[in-house]
C-alpha positions in Angstrom: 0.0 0.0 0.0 1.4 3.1 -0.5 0.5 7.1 0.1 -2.5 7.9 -2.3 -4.0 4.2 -1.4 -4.1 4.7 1.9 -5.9 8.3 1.5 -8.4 6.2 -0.6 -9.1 3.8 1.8 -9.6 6.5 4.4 -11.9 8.6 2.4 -14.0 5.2 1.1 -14.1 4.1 4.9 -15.1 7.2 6.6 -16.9 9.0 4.0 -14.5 11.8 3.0 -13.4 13.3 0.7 -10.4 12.5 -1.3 -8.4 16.2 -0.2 -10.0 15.9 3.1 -8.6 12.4 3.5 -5.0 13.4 2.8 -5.2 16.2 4.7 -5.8 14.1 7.6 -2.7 11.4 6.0 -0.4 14.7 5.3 -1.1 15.6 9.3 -0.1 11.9 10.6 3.0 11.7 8.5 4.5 15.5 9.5 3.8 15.5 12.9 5.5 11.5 13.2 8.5 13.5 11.0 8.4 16.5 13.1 8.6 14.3 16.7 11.5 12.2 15.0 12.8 15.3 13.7 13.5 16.6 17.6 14.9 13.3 18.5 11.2 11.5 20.1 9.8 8.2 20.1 6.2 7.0 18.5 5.1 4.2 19.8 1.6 3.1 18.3 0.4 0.0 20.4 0.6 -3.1 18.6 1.4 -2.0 16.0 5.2 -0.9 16.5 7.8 2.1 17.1 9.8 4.7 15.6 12.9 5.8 16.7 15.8 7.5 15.5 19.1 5.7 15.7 22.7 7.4 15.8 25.5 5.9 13.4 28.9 6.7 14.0 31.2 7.8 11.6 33.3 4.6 10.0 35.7 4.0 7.1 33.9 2.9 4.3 34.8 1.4 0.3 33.9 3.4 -3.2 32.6 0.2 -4.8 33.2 1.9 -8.1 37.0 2.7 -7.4 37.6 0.6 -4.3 39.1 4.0 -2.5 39.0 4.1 1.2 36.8 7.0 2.3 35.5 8.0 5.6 31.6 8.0 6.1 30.2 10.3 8.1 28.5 10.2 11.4 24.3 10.3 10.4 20.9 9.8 12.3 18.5 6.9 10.6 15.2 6.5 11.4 14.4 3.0 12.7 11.0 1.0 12.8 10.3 -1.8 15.5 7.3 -4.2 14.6 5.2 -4.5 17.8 4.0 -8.2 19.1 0.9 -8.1 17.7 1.5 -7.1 13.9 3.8 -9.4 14.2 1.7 -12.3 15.1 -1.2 -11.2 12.5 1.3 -11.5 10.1 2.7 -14.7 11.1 -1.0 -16.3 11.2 
């Protein structure tokens, strides 16, 4: 499923328009951005959590010249599948 499927299903299930629908989506996805974005958790029960994970900085290859180069240190965001998607999905 992606972006404009899951504003379909939303409008189709609650009776909304399509621009009222991913107004709603748009909302979700900036707000989970923006607490990530200042370095908070989401946690959504059973279903799983975001976080943001810290990578150092590490020497790394150039696969095209095979040169050494140093990578630098980033922030990745980081999905945990909670217990009971999990399960749902294993059934």
């Amino acid at each position: 499923m992606n972006k404009s499927e899951l504003v379909e299903a939303l409008a189709n299930k609650e009776s909304l328009t399509y621009k009222k629908a991913e107004e709603i989506v748009n909302l979700i996805f900036d707000s989970m951005a923006e607490t990530l974005t200042k370095g908070g958790r989401i946690e959504i029960r059973g279903f799983g959590s975001f976080v943001v994970k810290d990578y150092k900085s590490y020497m790394g290859r150039n696969p095209k010249t095979g040169e050494l180069i140093q990578v630098k240190p980033k922030k990745l965001p980081f999905f945990k599948v909670g217990k009971e998607l999990r399960e749902r999905v294993n059934d």
